[in-house]
N, C-alpha and C positions, 0 to 999 in steps of 0.2 A: 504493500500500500504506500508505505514511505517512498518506494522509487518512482510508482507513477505519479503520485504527487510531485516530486521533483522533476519528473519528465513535462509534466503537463503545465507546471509554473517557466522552466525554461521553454518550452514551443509560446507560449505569450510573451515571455519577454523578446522572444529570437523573431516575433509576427510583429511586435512592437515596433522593435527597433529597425526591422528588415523595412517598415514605411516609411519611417522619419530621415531615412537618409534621404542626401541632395537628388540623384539620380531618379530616385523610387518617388519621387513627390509626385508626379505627370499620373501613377499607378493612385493615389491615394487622394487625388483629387479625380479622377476619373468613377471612383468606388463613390466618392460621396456626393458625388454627382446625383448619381441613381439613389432615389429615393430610397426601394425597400434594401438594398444592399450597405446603406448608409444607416438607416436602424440598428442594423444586422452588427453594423461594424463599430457604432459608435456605443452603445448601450452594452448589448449583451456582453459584445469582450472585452468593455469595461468591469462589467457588475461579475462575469467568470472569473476574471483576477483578481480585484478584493476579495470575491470569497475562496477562491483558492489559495491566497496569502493568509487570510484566517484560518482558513479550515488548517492549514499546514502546525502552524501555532498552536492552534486548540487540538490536534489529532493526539498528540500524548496524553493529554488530557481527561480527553474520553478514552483512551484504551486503558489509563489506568483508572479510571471512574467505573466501569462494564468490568476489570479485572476483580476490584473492592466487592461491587453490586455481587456477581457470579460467586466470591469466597462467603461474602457472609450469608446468602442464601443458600449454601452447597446442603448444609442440614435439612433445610425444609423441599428445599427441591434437587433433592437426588432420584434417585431409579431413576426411571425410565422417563418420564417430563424433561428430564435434564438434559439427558441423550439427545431423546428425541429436537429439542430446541435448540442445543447446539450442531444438531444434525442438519435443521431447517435454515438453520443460521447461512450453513457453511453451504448450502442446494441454492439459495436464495441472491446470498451477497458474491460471493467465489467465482461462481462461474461468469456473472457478465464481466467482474472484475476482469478477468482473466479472457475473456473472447474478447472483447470489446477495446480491453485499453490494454492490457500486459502484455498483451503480444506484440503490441507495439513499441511499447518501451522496453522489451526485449530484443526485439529486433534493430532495433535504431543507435544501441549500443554504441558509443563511441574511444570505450576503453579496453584497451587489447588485452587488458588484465583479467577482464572481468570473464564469467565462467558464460557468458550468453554470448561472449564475441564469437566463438568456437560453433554455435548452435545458429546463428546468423552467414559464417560459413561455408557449414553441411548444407542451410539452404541454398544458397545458391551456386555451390558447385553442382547443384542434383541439378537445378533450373538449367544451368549453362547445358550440361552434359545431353542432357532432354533434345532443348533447343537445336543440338550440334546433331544431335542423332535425326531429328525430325530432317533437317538441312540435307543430312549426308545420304537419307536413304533413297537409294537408288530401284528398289524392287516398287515402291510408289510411286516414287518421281515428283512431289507435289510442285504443282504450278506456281504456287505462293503462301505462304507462311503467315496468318495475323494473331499477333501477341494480343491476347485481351488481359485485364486484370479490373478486379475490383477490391476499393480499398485496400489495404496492405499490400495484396494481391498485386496493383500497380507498384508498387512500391517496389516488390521483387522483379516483377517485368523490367522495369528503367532501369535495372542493378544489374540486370542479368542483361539488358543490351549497352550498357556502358563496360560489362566487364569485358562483351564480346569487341566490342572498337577495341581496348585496349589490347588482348589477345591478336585480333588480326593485323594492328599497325604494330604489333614486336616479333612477328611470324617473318622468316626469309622472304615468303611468297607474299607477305599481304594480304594471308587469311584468303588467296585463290579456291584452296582446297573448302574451305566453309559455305562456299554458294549464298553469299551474304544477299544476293541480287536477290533469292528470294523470298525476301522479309519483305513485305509492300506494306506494311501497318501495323499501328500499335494504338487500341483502344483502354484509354482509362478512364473508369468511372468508378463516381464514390469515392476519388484520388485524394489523402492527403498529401502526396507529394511534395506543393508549397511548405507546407508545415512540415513534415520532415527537413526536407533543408534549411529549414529554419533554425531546427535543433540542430542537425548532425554536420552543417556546413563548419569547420574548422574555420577557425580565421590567422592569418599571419599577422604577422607586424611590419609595419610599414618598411623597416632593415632586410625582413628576413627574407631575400631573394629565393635563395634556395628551397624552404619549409611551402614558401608560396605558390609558386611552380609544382611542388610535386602536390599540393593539394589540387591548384586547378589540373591538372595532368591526370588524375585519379576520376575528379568526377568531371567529367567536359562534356557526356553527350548534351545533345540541346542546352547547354545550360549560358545563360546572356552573359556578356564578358560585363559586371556591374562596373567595375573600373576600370577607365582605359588602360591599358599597360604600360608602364613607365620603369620596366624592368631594363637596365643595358646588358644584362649578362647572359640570360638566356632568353634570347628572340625566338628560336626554331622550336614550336611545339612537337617533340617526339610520337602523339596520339593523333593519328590521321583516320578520321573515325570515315568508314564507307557508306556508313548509314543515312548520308544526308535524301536518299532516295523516299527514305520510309515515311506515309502519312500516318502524324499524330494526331489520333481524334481524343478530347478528350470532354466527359460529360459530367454535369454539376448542376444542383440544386441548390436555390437559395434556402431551403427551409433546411437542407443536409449541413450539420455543424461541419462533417468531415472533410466533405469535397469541397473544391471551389473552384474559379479562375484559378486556371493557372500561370502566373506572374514572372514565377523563377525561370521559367526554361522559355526559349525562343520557337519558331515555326511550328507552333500548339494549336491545331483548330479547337477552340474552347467554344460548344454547344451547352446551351441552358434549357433544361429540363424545364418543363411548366407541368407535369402533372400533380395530381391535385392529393394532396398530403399534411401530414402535419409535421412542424419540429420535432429532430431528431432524428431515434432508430428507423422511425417511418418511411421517412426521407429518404435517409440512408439507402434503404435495401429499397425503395419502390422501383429504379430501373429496371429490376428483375421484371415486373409485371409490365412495364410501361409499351405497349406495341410501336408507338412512337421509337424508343430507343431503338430496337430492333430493324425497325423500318428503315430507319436514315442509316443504320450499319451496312443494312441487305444493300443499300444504295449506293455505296462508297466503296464495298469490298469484293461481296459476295456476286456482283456480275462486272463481264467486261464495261470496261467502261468509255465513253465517250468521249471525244475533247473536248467539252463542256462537266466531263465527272462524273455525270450518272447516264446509265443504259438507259436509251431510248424506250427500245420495250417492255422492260420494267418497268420507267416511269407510264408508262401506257397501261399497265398493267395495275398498277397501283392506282390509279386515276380511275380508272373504272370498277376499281371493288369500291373507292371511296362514295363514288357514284349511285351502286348501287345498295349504300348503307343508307345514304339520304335518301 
């Protein structure tokens, strides 16, 4: 509990500060432009960080208030009451704990010490390897490749095609053998993305040439150069990522805490959701149901496509079910 607290007070302060700089202002007057995006952004993750700064202060507080309450009741409410409520306890609070927010703060890890950097990893050596085998195999032959993810999901997808640019630009050949040409798209939704790098972006120091460089070097796909370079010692980025081919589609709901624009990376088609939902979990998972989402993906991926982007016949196709719904 104490680390994602920690995790989720530095993702605000790293969303904070990521608006306030010079370059980012164009991003954050654009936000409060839009009425309901400007609610969203001035209110709520104001009032989310006061009470996460409290809650974090008061948390020992209560754990040892609920430790006190549980000993001096153990006499009147032992057997099986007790079990049972500490059983409901642990079915009730645990698990969203842990789906919802731990997995992320496990994954997002940024110390090499720590015993989740090793489990962050296993995942996505398995992702890469997946990836590299879908690519390589020859008895299918597949015409094209599209990475989808949601939530974390994307998270893994971006990591597992940033590891692959790195991979093929320190390969003799160039990562020839990978068949990179047939990755056409990568769809994320539900992405916090933005907010990961918010957390996990390392920062240098204005001296440290070297530390600086191998940070941007490590994470570069799509990611905006925020500051122009002003480095004299190393001009020649070693990461020549081949991926510039691939459309990023990426989908978000204003009512989804999770998802959003996304800000941090460059050539993002960012699509907003309108269907009809509430704050939150709702939000969250509603692309699953939403025919719309599916619709604009069938539109982009799933047929050839036109010089215009979407197949004729399909759009033909789709015109006349909508036709005959009215």
């Amino acid at each position: 509990m104490s680390e994602i607290l920690q995790w989720t007070e530095q993702t605000l302060t790293g969303t904070i500060n990521f608006y306030n700089t010079e370059e980012n202002r164009p991003l954050l007057n654009e936000i409060l432009e839009n009425e309901n995006a400007n609610n969203l952004f001035k209110f709520r993750l104001r009032w989310l960080t006061i009470f996460l700064r409290l809650f974090h202060i008061i948390y020992p507080v209560l754990r040892l208030s609920l430790w006190l309450i549980l000993f001096l009741l153990s006499p009147f409410l032992s057997g099986r009451f007790l079990q049972s409520a500490w059983t409901l306890s642990k079915t009730l609070v645990t698990p969203p704990l842990v789906n919802l927010i731990g997995d992320v703060a496990v994954y997002t890890t940024t110390d090499v010490k720590s015993p989740y950097e090793r489990i962050r990893e296993q995942i996505l050596t398995e992702s890469l390897t997946l990836l590299k085998a879908l690519l390589r195999d020859q008895q299918i032959n597949y015409d094209q490749v599209i990475i989808a993810g949601h939530s974390l999901g994307s998270c893994i997808a971006y990591d597992t095609l940033n590891l692959l640019c790195i991979e093929a630009s320190l390969s003799k050949n160039k990562g020839q053998n990978l068949f990179l040409d047939k990755i056409k798209g990568l769809v994320t939704f539900g992405s916090p993305l933005d907010k990961i790098a918010f957390f996990c972006k390392e920062k240098a120091q204005k001296q440290q040439y070297i530390r600086a460089s191998i940070l941007e070097h490590l994470n570069s796909f799509r990611v905006k150069p925020q500051v122009a370079r002003q480095n004299l010692y190393f001009t020649k980025c070693p990461v020549d990522c081949q991926l510039d081919h691939v459309q990023w589609v990426n989908y978000y709901h204003l009512q989804d805490p999770i998802s959003g624009h996304l800000d941090y990376y460059e050539n993002v088609d960012n699509v907003l959701m309108k269907y009809d939902t509430r704050w939150g979990i709702e939000a969250h998972m509603g692309f699953w149901t939403d025919p719309n989402f599916y619709e604009d993906i069938a539109k982009r991926f799933l047929y050839a496509a036109s010089k215009h982007g979407v197949n004729q016949e399909l759009g033909q196709h789709i015109e006349l079910q909508q036709g005959l719904k009215q």
